[in-house]
N, C-alpha and C positions, 0 to 999 in steps of 0.2 A: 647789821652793817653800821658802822661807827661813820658818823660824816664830821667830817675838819669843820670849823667854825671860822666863818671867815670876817676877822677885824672888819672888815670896810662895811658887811653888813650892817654888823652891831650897829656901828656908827652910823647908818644910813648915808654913808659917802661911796658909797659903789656906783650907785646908777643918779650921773650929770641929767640935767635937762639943757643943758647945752653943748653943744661941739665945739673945744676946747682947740687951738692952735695946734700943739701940740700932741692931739690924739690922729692917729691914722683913720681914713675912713673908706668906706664903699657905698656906692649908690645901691641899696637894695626893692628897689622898684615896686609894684604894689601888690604885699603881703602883707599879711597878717602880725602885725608888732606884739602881740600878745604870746604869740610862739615861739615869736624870735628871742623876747626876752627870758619865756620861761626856758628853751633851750640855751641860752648865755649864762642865766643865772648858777643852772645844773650843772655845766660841762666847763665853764671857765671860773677866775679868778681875779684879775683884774678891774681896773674902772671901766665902763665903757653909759653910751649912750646912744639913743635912738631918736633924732629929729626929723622934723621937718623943714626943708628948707626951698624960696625959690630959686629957682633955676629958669636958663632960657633954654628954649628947644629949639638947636645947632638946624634944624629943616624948616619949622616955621617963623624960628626967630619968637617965639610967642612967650611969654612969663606963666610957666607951672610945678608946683611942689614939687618935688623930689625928695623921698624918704632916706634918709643915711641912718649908718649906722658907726661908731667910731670906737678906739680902741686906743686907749695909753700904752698899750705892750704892744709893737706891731705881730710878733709870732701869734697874738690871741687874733689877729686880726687873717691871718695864714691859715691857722684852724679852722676858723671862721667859716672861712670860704673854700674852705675843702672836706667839712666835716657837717656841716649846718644843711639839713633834709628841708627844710623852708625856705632857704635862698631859692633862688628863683635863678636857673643856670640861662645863659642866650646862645 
């Protein structure tokens, strides 16, 4: 099996360590970033990234992380979340 080489790799411009304006994103709550990524890496193309950010929780009003995940293409972001076995469905 022949696998495409993906520029952004090479260049190690594929995976931000920040959440860009302009990148789409989803709150993917507490999994495992290690599978998320390895499955992004395999199955998509684009730039994307995996933070952590705080957030307030809308019940107790309280300041806690909330893990995102974000996407420069939003269709990678649509895959994402209908294709990805580690999201975590509610």
């Amino acid at each position: 099996m022949i696998q495409d080489i993906n520029p952004l790799e090479v260049l190690n411009k594929r995976v931000l360590d920040f959440l860009p304006k302009h990148f789409v994103r989803t709150c993917i709550g507490e999994v495992d970033t290690r599978e998320i990524k390895t499955w992004i890496r395999s199955n998509l193309k684009g730039r994307y990234c995996v933070v952590s950010y705080p957030t307030i929780n809308e019940n107790t009003g309280r300041l806690r992380h909330a893990k995102f995940v974000g996407f420069e293409d939003p269709k990678e972001l649509t895959y994402f979340m209908l294709a990805c076995p580690y999201k975590r469905r509610d």
